[in-house]
C-alpha positions as a Python dict, from the first residue, in 0.01 Angstrom:
ca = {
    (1, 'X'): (0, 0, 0),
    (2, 'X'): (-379, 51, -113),
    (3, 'X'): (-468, 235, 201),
    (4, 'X'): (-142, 453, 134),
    (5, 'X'): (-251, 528, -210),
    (6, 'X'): (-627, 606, -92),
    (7, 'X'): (-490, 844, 104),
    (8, 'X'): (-234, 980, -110),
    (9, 'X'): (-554, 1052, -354),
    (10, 'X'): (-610, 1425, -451),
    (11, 'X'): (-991, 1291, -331),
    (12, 'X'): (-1029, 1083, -93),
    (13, 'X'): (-1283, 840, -1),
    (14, 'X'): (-1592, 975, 159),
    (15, 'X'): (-1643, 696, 337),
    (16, 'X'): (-1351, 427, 461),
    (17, 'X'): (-1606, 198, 612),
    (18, 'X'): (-1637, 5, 283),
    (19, 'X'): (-1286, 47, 166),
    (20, 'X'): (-1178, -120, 501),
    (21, 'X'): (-1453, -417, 478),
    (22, 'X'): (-1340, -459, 105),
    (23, 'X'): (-971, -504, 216),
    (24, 'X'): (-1054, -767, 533),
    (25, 'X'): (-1255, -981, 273),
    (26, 'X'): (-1006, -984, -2),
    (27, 'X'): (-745, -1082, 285),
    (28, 'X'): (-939, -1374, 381),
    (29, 'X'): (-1086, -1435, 61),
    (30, 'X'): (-767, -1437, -163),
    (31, 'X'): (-560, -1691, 4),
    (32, 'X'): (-847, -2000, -12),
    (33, 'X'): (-869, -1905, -358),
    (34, 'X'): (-539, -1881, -483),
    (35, 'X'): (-229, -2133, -512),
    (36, 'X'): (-113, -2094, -163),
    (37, 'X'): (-414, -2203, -11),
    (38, 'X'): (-268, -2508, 116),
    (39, 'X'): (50, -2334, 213),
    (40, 'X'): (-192, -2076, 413),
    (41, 'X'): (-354, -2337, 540),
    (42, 'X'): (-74, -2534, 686),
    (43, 'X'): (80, -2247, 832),
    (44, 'X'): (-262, -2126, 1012),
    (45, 'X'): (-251, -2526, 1134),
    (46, 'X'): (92, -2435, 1261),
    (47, 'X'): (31, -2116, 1467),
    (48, 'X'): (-305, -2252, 1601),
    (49, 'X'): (-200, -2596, 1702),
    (50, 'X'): (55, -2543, 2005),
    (51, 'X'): (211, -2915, 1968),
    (52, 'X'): (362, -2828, 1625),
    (53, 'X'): (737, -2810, 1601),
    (54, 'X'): (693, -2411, 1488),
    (55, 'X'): (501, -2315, 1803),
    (56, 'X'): (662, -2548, 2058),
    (57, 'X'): (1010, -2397, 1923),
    (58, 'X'): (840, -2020, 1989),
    (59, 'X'): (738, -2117, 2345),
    (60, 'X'): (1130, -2263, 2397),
    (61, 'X'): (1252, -1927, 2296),
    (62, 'X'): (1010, -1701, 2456),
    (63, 'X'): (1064, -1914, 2786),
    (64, 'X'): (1474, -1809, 2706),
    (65, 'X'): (1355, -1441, 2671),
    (66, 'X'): (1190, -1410, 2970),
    (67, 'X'): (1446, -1599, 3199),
    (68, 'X'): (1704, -1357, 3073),
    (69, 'X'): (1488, -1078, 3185),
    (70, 'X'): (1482, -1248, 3522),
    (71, 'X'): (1841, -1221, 3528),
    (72, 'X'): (1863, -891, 3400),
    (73, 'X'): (1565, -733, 3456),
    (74, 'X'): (1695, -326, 3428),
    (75, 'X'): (1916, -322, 3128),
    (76, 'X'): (1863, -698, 2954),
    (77, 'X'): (2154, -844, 2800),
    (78, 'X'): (2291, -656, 2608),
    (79, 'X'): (2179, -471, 2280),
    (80, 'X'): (2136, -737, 1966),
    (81, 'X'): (2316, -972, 2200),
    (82, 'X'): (2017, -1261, 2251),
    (83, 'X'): (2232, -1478, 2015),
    (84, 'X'): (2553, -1432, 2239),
    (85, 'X'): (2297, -1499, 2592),
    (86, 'X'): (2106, -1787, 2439),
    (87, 'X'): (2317, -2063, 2496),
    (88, 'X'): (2327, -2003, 2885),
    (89, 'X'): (1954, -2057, 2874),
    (90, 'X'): (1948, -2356, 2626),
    (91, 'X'): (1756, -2642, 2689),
    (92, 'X'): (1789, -2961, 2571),
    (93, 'X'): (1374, -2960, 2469),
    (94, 'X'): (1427, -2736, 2196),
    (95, 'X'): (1739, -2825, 2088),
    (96, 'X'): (1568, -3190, 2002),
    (97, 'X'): (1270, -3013, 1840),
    (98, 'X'): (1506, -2799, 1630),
    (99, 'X'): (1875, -2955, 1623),
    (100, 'X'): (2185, -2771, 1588),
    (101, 'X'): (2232, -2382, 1557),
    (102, 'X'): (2196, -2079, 1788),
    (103, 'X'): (1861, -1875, 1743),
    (104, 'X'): (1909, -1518, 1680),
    (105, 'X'): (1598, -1387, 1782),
    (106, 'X'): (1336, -1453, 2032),
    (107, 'X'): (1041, -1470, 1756),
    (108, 'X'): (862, -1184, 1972),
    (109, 'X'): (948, -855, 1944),
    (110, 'X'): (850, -771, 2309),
    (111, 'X'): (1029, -1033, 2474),
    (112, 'X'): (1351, -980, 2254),
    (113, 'X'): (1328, -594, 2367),
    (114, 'X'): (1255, -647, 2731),
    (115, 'X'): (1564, -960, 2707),
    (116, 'X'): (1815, -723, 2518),
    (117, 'X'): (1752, -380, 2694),
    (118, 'X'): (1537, -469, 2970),
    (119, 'X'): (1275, -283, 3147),
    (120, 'X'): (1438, 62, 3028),
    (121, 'X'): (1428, -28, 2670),
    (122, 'X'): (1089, -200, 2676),
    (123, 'X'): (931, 125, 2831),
    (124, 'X'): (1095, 307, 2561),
    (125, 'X'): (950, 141, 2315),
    (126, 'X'): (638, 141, 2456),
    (127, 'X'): (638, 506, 2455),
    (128, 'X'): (722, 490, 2094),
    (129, 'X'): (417, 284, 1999),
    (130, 'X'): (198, 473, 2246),
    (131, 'X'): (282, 821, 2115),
    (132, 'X'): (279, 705, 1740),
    (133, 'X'): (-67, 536, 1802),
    (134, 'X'): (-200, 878, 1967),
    (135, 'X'): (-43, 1128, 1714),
    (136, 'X'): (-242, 845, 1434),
    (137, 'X'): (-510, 852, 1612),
    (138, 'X'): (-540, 1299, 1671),
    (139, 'X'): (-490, 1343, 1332),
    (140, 'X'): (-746, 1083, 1216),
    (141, 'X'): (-1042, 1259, 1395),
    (142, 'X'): (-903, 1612, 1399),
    (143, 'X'): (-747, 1703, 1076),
    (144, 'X'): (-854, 1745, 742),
    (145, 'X'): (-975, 1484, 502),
    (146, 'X'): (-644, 1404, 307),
    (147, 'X'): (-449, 1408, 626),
    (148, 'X'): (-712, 1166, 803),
    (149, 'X'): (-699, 909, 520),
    (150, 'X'): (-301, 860, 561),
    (151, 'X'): (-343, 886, 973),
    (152, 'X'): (-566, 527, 854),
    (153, 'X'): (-286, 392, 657),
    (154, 'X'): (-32, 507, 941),
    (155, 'X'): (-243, 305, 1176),
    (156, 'X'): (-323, 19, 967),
    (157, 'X'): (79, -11, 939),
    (158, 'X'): (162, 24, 1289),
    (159, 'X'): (-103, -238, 1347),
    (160, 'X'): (6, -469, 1085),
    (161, 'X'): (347, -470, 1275),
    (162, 'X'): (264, -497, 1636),
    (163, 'X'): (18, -806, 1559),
    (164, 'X'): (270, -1014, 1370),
    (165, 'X'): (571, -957, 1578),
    (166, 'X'): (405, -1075, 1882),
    (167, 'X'): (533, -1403, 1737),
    (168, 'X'): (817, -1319, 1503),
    (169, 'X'): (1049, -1077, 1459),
    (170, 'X'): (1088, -738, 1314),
    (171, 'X'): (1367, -518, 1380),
    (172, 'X'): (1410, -389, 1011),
    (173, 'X'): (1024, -334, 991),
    (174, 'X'): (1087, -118, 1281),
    (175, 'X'): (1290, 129, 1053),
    (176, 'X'): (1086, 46, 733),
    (177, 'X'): (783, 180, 906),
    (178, 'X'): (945, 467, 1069),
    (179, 'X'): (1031, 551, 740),
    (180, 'X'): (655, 518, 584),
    (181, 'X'): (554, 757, 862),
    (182, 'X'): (789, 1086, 837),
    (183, 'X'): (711, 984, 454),
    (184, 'X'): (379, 1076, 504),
    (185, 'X'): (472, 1335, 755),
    (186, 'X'): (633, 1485, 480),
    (187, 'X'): (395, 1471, 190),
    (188, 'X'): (82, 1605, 462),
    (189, 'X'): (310, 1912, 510),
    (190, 'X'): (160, 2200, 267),
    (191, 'X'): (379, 2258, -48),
    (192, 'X'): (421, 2688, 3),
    (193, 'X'): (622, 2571, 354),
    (194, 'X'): (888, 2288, 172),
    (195, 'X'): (952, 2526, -60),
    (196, 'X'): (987, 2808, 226),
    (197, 'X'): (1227, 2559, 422),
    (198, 'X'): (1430, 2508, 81),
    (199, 'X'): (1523, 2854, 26),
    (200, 'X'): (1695, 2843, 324),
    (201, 'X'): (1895, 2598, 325),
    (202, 'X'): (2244, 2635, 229),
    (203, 'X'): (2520, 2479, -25),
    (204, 'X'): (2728, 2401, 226),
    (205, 'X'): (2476, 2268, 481),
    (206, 'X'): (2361, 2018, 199),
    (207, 'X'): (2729, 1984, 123),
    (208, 'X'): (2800, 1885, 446),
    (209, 'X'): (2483, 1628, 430),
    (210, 'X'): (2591, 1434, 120),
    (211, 'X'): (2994, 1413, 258),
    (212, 'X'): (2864, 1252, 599),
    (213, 'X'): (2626, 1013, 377),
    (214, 'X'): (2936, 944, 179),
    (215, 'X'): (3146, 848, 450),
    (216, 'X'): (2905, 628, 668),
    (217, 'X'): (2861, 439, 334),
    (218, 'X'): (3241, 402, 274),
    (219, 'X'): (3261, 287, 688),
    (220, 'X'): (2951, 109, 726),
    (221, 'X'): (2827, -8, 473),
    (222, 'X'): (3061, -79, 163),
    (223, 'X'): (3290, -317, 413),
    (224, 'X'): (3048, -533, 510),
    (225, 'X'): (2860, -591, 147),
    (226, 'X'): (3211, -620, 11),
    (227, 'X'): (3241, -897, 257),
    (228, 'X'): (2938, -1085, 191),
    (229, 'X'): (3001, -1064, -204),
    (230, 'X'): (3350, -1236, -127),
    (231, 'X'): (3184, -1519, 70),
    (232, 'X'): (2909, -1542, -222),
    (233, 'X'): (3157, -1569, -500),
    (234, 'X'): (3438, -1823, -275),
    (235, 'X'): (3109, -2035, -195),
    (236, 'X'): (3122, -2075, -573),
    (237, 'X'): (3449, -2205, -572),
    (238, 'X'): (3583, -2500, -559),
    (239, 'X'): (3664, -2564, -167),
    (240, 'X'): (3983, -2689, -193),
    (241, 'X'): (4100, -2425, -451),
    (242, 'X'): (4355, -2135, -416),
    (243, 'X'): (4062, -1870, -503),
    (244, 'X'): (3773, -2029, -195),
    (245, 'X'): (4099, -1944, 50),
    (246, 'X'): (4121, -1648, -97),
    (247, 'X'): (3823, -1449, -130),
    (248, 'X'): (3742, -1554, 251),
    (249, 'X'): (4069, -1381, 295),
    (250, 'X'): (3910, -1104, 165),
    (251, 'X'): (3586, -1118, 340),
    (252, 'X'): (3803, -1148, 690),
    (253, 'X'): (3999, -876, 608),
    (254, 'X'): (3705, -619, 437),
    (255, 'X'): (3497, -660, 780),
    (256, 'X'): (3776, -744, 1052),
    (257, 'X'): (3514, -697, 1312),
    (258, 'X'): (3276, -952, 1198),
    (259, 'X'): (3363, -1294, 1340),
    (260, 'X'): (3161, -1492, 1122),
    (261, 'X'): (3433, -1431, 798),
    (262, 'X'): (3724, -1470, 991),
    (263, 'X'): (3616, -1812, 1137),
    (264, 'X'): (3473, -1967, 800),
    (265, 'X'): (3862, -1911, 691),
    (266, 'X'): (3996, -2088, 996),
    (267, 'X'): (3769, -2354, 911),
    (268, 'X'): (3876, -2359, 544),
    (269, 'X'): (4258, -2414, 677),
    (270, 'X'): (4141, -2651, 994),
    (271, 'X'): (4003, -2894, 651),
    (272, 'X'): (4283, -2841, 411),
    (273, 'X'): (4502, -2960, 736),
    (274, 'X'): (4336, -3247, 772),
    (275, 'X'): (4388, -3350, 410),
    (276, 'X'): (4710, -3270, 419),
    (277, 'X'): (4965, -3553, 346),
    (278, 'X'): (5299, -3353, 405),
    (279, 'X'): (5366, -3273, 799),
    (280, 'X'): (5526, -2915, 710),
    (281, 'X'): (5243, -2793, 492),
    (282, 'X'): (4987, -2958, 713),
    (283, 'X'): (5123, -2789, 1036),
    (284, 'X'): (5129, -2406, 848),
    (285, 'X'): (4747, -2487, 746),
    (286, 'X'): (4677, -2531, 1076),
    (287, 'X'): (4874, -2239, 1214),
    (288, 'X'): (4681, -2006, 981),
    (289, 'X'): (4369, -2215, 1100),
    (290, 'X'): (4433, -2072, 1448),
    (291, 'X'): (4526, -1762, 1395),
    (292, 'X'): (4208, -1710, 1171),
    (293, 'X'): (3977, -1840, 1458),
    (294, 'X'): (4165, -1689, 1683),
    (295, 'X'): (4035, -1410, 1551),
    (296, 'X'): (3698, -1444, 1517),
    (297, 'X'): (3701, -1569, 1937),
    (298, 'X'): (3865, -1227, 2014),
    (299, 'X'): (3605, -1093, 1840),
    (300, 'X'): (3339, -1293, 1960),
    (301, 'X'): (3447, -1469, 2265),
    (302, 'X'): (3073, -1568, 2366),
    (303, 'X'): (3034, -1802, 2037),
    (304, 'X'): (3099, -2134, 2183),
    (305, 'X'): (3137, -2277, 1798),
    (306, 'X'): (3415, -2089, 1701),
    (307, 'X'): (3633, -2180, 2016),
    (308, 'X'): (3508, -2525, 1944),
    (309, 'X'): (3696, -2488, 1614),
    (310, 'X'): (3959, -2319, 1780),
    (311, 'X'): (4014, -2617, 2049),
    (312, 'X'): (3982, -2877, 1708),
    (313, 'X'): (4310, -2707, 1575),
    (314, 'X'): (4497, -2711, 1851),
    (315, 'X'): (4397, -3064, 1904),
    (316, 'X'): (4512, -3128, 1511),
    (317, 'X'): (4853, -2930, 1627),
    (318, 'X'): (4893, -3162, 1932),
    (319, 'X'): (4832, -3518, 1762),
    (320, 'X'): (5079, -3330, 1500),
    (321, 'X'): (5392, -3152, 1726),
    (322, 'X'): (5310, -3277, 2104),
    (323, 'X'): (5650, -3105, 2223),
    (324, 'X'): (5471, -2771, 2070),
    (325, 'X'): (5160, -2817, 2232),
    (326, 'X'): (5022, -2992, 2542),
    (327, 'X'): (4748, -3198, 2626),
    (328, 'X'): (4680, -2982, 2872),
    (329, 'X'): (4622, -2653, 2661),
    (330, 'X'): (4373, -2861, 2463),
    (331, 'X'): (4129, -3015, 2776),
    (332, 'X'): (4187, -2660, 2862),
    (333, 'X'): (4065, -2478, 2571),
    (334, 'X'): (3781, -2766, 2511),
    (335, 'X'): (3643, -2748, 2891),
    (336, 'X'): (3612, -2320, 2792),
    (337, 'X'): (3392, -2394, 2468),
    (338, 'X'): (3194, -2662, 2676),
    (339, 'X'): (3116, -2427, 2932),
    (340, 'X'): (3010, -2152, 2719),
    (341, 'X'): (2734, -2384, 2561),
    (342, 'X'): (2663, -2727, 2819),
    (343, 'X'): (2397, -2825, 2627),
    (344, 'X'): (2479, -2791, 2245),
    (345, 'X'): (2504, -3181, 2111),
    (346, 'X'): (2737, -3005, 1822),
    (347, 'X'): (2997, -2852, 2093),
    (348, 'X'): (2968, -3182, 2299),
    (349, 'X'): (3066, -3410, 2042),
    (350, 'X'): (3342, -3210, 1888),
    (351, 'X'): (3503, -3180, 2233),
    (352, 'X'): (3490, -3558, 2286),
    (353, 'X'): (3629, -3594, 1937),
    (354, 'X'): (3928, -3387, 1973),
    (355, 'X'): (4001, -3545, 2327),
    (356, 'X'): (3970, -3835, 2225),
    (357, 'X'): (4213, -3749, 1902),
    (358, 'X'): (4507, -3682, 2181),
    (359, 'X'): (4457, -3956, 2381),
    (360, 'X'): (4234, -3739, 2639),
    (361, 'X'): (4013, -4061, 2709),
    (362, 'X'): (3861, -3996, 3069),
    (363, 'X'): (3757, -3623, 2964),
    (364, 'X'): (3590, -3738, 2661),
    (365, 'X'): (3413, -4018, 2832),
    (366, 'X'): (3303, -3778, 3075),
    (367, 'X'): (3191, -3539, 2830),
    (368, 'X'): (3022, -3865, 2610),
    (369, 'X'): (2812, -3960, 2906),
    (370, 'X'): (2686, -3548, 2916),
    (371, 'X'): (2545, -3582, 2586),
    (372, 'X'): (2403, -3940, 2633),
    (373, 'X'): (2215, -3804, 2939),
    (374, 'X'): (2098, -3514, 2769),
    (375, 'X'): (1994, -3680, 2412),
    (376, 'X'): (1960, -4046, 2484),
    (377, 'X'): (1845, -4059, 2095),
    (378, 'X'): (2153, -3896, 1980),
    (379, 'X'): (2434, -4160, 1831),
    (380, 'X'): (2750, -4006, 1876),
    (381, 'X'): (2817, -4001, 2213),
    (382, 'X'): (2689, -4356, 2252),
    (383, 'X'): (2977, -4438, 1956),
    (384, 'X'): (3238, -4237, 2145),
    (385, 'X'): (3196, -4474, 2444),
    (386, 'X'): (3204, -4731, 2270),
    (387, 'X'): (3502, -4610, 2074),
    (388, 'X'): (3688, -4550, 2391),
    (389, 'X'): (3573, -4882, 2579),
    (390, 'X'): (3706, -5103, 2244),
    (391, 'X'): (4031, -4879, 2287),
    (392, 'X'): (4052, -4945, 2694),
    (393, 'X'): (4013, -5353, 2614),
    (394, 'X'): (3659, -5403, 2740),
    (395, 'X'): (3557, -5521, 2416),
    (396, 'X'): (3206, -5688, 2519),
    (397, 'X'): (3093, -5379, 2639),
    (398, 'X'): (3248, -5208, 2321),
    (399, 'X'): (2998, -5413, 2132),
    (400, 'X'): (2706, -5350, 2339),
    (401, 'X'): (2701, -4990, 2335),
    (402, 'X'): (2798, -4977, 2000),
    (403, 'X'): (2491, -5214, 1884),
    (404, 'X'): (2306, -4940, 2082),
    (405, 'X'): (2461, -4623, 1895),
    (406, 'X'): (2422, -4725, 1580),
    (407, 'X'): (2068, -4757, 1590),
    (408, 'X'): (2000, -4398, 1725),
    (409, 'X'): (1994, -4111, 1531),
    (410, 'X'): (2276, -3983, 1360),
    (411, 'X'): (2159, -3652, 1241),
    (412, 'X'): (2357, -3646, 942),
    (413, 'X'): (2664, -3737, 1080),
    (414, 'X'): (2755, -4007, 812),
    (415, 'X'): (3100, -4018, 905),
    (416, 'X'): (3073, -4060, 1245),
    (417, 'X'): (2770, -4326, 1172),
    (418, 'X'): (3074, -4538, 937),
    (419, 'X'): (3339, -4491, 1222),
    (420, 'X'): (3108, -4651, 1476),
    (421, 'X'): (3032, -4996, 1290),
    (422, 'X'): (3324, -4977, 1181),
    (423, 'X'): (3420, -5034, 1567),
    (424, 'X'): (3182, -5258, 1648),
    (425, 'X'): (3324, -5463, 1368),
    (426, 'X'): (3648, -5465, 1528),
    (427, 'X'): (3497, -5576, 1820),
    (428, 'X'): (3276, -5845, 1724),
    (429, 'X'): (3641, -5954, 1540),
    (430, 'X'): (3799, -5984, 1859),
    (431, 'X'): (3532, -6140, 2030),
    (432, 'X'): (3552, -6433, 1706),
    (433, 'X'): (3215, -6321, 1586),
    (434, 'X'): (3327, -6280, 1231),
    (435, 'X'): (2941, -6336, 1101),
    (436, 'X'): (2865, -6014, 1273),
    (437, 'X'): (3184, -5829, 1216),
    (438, 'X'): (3174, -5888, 821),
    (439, 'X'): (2809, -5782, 866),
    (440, 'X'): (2898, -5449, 1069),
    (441, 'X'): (3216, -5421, 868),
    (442, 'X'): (2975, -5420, 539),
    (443, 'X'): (2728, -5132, 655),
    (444, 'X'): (3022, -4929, 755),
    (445, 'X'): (3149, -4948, 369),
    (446, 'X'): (2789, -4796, 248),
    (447, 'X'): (2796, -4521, 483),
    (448, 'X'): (3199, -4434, 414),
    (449, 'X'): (3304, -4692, 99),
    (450, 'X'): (3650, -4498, 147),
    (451, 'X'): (3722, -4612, 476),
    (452, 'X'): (3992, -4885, 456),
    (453, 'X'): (3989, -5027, 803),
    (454, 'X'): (3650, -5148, 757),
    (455, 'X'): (3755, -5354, 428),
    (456, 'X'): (4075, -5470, 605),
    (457, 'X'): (3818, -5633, 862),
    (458, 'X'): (3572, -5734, 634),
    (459, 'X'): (3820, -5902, 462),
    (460, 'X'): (3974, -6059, 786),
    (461, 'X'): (3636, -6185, 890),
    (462, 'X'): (3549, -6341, 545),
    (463, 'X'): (3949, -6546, 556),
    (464, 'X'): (3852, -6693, 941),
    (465, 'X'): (3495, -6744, 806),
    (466, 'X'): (3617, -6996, 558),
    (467, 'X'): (3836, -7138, 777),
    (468, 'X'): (3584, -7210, 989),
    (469, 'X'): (3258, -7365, 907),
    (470, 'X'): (3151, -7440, 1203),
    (471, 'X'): (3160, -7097, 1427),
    (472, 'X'): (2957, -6955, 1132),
    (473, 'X'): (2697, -7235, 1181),
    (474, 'X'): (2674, -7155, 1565),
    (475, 'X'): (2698, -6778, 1516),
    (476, 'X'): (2399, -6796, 1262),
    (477, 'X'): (2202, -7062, 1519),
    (478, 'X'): (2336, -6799, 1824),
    (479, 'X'): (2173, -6539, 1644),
    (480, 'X'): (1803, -6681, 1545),
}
């Protein structure tokens, strides 16, 4: 902005030399000195140190970038479609250094070209930079003094974005920039030939102009920030009111084509569902659920999480009407959001979940023991196999691989963390260890104090407890 107004100056600078030496120092100077010196600092650590989360993630990414260029090394991907790829080149490293989500971007500019539009749309840009950087660089030693001074800010800029987007992303600065440059493209040119080019232009031509403005703004641009202002005001809501449903109703229907609106309202009605106490009204909540994320899969049919949503109502629909819909439609539709995205832990555990929730045992074992392999620190899987061994009868190996899951990691999952000691409390019940089960039974109460099963066996464990001394005297010498 300083170098722009420089230039802009009716008098320029003589010299630039000092300006420029000026503006390095304050650069370097100004951030020790200021409040975000130790956030400068910290992030310089970051990008320096290649063991940090930040950069490790960056090399994951760039790694995906450049093995979907080895795939598709002429035309990349797709255009803006690294998001929709990325999951066919996820590995289970970076999804441990940065769990859950899809990235969007490839945190370098030149990778996510050369991924996206491949060797074609890498050269192109190159030849954007290149020519840009030599029509900077003619007018900075050939023309005259104003004009030189902004061909120094036009370079400065088109420096400031290459270096930075070599490990981030830019798209939008792309444009921005673009924009700074016919800017000055426009101010350099002299004032007796704007005003020559304005006399001829017409009413109508300018007519025309603002009417085509009008109507990409009413197409492309009103839709979609309607949408978003929908979703900002039902986030507001309460989420089991009338007016959440509705304004993501809105959003879905103000930007049809955007899948993102369309599936937040299936999962809106896929919760509701669940909640539901009355079969009739819980089976139309999940009807609209999957006709919602129906939607959003047409639109979208690479985004493994929406189907995964998708295969969770029809998996709610089958525990609900079985005659209506198979078991089979539901390993089907699971097995075609698993193999979208193998290695997502989210995906993986959902489809185990909603096999197991139809009696699907043996394809949510199979899929358990996936994500065990994968993330042998991730709980859930461990607690589905457990889950589905204590439902199978082999209740000492229940127990065992429960005591293992619920001292992994549960990322959050506090549900899923009661459910599992809640299990092993039933199984340490079975197996007469009612020490342990009121003990497992207990610490599945503070994660979940709503769960009843756990204080139906907490209390069972505490009645055989007192009617029996002596097992809880060799339980507690068992256990030292």
């Amino acid at each position: 902005a300083l170098l722009l107004a420089l230039a802009s100056a009716r008098r320029p600078p003589r010299s630039w030399g000092p300006i420029a030496l000026g503006i390095v120092i304050a650069v370097l100077i100004l951030p020790l000195v200021t409040p975000m010196r130790a956030a400068f600092l910290s992030r310089v650590e970051q990008v320096t140190d290649l063991s940090a989360p930040t950069s490790r993630t960056r090399l994951e990414l760039w790694g995906a970038g450049l093995r979907m260029v080895r795939d598709h090394p002429l035309l990349g991907v797709g255009v803006d479609a690294y998001v929709a790829a990325f999951p066919r080149y996820r590995t289970s490293k970076l999804t441990q250094i940065e769990w859950g989500g899809t990235p969007s971007k490839a945190h370098n500019d030149a990778i996510q070209i050369l991924a996206t539009q491949g060797i074609l749309g890498g050269l192109a840009a190159f030849a954007i930079l290149l020519l840009t950087a030599r029509a900077v660089w003619r007018v900075a030693r050939r023309g005259s003094p104003e004009t030189r001074g902004a061909a120094v800010a036009a370079g400065a800029a088109l420096v400031g974005y290459v270096v930075p987007n070599l490990v981030g992303f830019g798209s939008v600065a792309t444009s921005a920039l673009a924009a700074a440059l016919a800017g000055w493209a426009g101010h350099a040119t002299p004032v007796a030939a704007v005003q020559h080019e304005a006399q001829g232009r017409s009413f109508w031509s300018l007519a025309l102009g603002l009417a085509l403005a009008g109507a990409l703004w009413f197409t492309l641009v009103l839709p979609p920030l309607r949408a978003e202002m929908s979703v900002a005001d039902a986030m507001r809501a309460p989420s089991e009111s009338p007016r959440h449903v509705d304004l993501l109703a809105r959003a879905a229907g103000a930007a049809p084509w955007d899948p993102r609106y369309s599936a937040e309202l299936g999962r809106s009605f896929l919760i509701e569902g669940l909640r539901e106490r009355d079969s009739q009204t819980q089976w139309d909540l999940l009807v609209r659920a999957r006709d919602a994320l129906a939607k959003s899969v047409a639109a979208a049919p690479e985004n493994s999480e929406n189907r995964i949503l998708l295969a969770g109502v029809m998996s709610a629909q089958a525990a609900s009407r079985p005659v209506i819909i198979s078991r089979s439609e539901v390993r089907d539709e699971f097995r075609h959001a698993v193999a979208l995205d193998p290695l997502n832990p989210v995906v993986l555990v959902a489809a185990e979940r909603g096999l197991l929730a139809v009696g699907l045992d043996e394809d949510a074992r199979e899929l358990a023991l996936q994500c065990a392999i994968a993330y042998p620190d991730y709980a859930p899987p461990l607690a589905d196999l457990g889950s589905i061994a204590l439902n199978q009868g082999r209740t000492a190996a229940a127990a065992d691989t429960l005591k293992l899951a619920v001292r992994r990691q549960w990322r959050g999952d506090v549900t899923g963390a009661a459910h599992a000691w809640n299990d092993l409390a039933r199984a340490s019940f079975s197996m007469r260890q009612f020490a342990q089960a009121r003990a497992a039974a207990d610490s599945a109460l503070i994660y979940y104090p709503g769960l009843t099963d756990a204080y139906g066996v907490r209390e069972a464990a505490k009645r055989a407890l007192s009617l029996e001394p002596s097992a809880t005297a060799s339980q507690g010498n068992g256990s030292k």
